[in-house]
C-alpha positions in Angstrom: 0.0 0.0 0.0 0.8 3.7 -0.5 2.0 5.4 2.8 -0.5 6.5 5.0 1.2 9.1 7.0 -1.2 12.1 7.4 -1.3 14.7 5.0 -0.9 18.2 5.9 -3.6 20.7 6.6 -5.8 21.0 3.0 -9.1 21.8 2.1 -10.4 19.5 -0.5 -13.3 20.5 -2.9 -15.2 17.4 -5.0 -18.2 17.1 -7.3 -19.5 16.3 -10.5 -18.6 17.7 -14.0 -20.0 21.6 -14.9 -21.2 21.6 -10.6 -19.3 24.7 -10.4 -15.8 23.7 -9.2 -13.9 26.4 -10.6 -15.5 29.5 -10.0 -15.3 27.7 -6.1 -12.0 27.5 -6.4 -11.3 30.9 -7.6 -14.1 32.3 -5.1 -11.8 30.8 -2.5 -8.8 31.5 -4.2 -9.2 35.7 -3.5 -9.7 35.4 0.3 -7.0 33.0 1.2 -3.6 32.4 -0.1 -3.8 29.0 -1.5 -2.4 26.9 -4.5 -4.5 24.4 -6.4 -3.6 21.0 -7.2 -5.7 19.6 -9.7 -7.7 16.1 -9.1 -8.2 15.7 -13.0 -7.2 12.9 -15.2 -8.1 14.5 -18.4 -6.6 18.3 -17.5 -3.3 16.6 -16.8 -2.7 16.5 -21.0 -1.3 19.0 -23.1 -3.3 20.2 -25.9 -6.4 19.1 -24.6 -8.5 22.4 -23.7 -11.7 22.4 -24.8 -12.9 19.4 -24.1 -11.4 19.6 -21.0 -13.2 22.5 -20.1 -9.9 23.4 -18.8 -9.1 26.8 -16.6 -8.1 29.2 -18.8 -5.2 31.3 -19.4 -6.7 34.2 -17.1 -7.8 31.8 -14.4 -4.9 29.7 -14.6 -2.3 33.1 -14.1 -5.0 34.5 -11.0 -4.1 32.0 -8.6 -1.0 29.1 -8.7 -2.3 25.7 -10.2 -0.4 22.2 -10.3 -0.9 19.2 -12.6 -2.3 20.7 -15.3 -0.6 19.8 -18.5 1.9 17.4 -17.6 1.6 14.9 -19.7 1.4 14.3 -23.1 -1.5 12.5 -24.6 0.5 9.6 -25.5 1.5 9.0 -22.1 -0.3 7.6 -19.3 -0.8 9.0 -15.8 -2.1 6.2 -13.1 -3.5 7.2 -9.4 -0.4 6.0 -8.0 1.4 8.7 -9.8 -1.4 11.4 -8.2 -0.4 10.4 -5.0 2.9 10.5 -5.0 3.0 14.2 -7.2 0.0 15.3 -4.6 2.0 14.7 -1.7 4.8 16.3 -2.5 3.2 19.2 -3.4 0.9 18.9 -0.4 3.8 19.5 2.0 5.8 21.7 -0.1 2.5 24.1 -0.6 2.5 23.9 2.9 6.3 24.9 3.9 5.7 27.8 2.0 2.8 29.0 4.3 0.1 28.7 2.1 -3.0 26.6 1.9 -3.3 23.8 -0.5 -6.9 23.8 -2.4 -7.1 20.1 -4.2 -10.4 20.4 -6.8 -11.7 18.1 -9.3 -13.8 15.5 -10.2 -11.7 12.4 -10.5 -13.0 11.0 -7.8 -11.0 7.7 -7.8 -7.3 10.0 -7.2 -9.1 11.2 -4.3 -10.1 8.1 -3.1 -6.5 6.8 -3.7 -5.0 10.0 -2.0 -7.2 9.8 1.1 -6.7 6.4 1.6 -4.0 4.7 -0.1 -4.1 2.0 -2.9 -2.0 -0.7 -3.4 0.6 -1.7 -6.3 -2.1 -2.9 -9.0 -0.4 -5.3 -11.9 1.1 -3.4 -14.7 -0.8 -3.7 -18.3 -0.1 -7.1 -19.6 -0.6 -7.0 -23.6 -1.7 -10.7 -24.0 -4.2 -10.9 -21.6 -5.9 -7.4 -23.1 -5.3 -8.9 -26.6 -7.6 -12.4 -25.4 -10.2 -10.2 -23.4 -10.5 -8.0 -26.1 -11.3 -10.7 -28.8 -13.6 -11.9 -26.0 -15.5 -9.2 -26.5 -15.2 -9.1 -30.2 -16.8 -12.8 -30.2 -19.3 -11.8 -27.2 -19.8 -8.3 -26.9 -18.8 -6.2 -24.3 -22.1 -6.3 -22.1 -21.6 -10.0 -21.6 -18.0 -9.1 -20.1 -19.5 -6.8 -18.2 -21.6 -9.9 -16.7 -18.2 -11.7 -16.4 -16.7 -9.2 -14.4 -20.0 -9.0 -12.1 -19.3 -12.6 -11.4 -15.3 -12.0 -10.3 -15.9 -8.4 -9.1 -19.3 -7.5 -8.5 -18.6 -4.0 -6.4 -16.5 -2.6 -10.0 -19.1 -4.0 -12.2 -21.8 -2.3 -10.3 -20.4 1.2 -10.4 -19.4 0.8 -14.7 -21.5 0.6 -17.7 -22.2 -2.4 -20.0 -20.8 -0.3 -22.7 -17.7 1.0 -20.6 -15.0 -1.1 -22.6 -12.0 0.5 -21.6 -12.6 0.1 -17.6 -14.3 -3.4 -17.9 -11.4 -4.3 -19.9 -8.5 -3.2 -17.2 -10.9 -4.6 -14.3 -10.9 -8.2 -16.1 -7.2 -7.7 -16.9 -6.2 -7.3 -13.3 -8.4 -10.0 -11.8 -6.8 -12.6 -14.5 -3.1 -11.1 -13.8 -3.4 -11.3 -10.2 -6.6 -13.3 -9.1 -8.0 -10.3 -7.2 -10.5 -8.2 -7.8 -9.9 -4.5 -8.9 -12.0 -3.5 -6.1 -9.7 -4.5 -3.3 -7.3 -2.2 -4.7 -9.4 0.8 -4.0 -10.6 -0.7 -0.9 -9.3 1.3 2.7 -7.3 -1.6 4.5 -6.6 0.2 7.5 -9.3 2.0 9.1 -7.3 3.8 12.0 -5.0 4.9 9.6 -7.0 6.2 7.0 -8.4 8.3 9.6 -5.4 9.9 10.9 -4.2 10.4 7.3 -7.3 12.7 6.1 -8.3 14.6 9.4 -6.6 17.6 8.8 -8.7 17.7 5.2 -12.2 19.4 4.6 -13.5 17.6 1.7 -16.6 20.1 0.4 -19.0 18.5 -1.9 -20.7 20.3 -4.3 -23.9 17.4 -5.4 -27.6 19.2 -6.7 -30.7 18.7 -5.2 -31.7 18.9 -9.1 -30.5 16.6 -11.3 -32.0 18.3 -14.3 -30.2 21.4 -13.3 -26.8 19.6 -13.7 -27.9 18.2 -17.2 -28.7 21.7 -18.5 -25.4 23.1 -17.3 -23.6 19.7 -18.8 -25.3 20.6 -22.1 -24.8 24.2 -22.2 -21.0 23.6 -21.5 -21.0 20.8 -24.4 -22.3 23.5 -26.6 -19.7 26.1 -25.9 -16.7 23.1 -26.2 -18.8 22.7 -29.8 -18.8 26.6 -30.7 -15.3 27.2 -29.4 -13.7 25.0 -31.7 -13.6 21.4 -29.8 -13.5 19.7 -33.0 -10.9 21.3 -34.5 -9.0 20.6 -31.2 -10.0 17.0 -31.9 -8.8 17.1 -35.5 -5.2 18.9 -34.6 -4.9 15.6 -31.8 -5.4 13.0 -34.6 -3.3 14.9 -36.9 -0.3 14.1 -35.2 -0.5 10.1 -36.5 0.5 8.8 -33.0 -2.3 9.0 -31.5 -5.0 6.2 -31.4 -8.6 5.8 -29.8 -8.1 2.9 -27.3 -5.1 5.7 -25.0 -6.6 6.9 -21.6 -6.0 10.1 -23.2 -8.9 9.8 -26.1 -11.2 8.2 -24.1 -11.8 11.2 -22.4 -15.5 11.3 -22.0 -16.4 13.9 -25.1 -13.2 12.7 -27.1 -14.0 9.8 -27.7 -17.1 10.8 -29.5 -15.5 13.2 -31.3 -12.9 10.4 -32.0 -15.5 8.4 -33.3 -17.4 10.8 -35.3 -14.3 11.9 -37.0 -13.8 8.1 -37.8 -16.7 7.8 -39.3 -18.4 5.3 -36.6 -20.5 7.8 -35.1 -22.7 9.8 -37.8 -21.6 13.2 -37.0 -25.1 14.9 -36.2 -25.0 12.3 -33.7 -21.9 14.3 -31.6 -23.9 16.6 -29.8 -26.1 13.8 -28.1 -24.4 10.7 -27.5 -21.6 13.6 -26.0 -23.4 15.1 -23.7 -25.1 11.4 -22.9 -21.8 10.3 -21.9 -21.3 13.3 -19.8 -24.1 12.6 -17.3 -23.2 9.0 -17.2 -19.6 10.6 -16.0 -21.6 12.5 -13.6 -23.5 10.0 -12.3 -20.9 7.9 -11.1 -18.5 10.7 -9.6 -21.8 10.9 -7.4 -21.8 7.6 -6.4 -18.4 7.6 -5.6 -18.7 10.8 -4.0 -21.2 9.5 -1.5 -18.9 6.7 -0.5 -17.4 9.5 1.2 -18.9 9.8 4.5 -16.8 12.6 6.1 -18.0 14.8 3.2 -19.5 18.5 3.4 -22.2 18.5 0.7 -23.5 21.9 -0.5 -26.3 21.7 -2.7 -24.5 23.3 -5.8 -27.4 24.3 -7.2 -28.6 26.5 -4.1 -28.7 30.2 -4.8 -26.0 30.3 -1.8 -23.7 27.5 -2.7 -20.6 29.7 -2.8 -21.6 31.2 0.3 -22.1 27.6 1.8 -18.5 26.5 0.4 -16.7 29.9 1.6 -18.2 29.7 5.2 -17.2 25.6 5.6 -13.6 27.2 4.3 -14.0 29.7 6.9 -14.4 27.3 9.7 -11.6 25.3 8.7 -8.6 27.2 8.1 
């Protein structure tokens, strides 16, 4: 397991794609002296902006931000790796006097950071080649039903169609007889504990859902009229980049992927886009409630940011 010494004063602010994160974060940003670490896999690749809905340029220079493009889209970046760049930056944020801010929406790195995950086996080509004409043969939505016979707490929490996570939760169970689960799972209680109370984890989660989906629409829009598929195009223009990376699944890339390619009629985008954002949001609520020393503001209450500023109020 990852070490579970406790992490440094923090506050910690979660919640589901377009719940309002950012202007949080910048909200909190002008009354206290903080840095933000980013809990994002997709914001951690260069050249992916739009679809990213990454800070911009402005945001980005108002207030210090970490883990934002450091990666290439070719490369990987695992939740091991969070942890260990986190924590350094954790305690170094803190030797220099100021208060670090972690926000995102990848609620596994949190998980992972809070507390700890073991060493999970590396990617092992043959087995991914055999699962994967599996599921050529069979379909993907009866390897989902294989892995809710090996690993029914993963299966619950992913889609039928969610190929690329089914695919690495059947990898690891065949490579090490475990399930991917008991990765995630918190092995020490007493020392999970100690490791994340001197964090405020806020949660921003509606009372609405149909408030979320409007605001995940309107922002898919925007990525749409600000150029997303050109930013889409540019990525496959550089001939090294293929569908199946982490990178490209992105949820919104890959349907631009896909329309590009032909496999997706293109006046299908829009849809099955913002269709695979609220499934994204969905499950960082699930995972978010199986985090019960949470704060939840109701992001969709007239006073959220009030809410989120007084809960950073009482904790710094």
């Amino acid at each position: 397991m990852l070490p579970t010494h406790p992490l440094p004063r923090c506050i910690a602010l979660a919640g589901p794609t377009a719940s309002g994160k950012t202007a949080a974060a910048l909200a909190i940003a002008q009354r206290w002296d903080v840095e933000i670490i980013s809990v994002d896999s997709a914001l951690v690749y260069r050249g992916m902006d739009i679809g990213t809905a990454k800070p911009s340029a402005t945001e980005l220079a108002q207030v210090p931000h970490h883990l934002i493009n450091i990666r290439d889209p070719l490369q990987a970046y695992s939740a091991a790796e969070f942890v260990r760049d986190a924590e350094e930056l954790l305690h170094a944020i803190h030797a220099r006097g100021r208060l670090p801010l972690l926000v995102g929406g990848t609620m596994l790195y949190f998980k992972a950071l809070f507390d700890g995950i073991d060493p999970m086996p590396g990617t092992h080509p043959a087995l991914r080649a055999t699962i994967e004409a599996e599921a050529a043969e069979h379909g993907w939505p009866a390897m989902h039903a294989q892995l809710a016979l090996v690993d029914p707490v993963t299966a619950a929490r992913l889609q039928p169609m969610d190929t690329q996570r089914i695919q690495r939760a059947l990898e690891v169970w065949r490579a090490s007889g475990q399930p991917l689960s008991s990765f995630h799972a918190t092995k020490d209680v007493a020392a999970r504990a100690d490791r994340i109370c001197a964090t405020t984890l806020i949660s921003l989660e509606p009372d609405d859902r149909a408030w979320l989906h409007e605001r995940i629409a309107l922002r898919f829009d925007q990525m749409l009229a600000a150029g997303f598929l050109d930013e889409v195009v540019t990525l496959r223009a550089r001939g090294d980049l293929y569908a199946d990376l982490p990178s490209m699944r992105c949820v919104g890339y890959r349907q631009a992927w896909e329309a590009l390619e032909g496999t997706l009629p293109m006046d299908e985008l829009r849809d099955r886009g913002i269709f695979a954002t609220r499934q994204l949001a969905k499950r960082q609520v699930t995972w978010l409630r199986s985090m019960p020393q949470r704060h939840i503001v109701a992001c969709d209450a007239p006073d959220a940011l009030q809410q989120v500023l007084a809960l950073v109020e009482q904790s710094v």
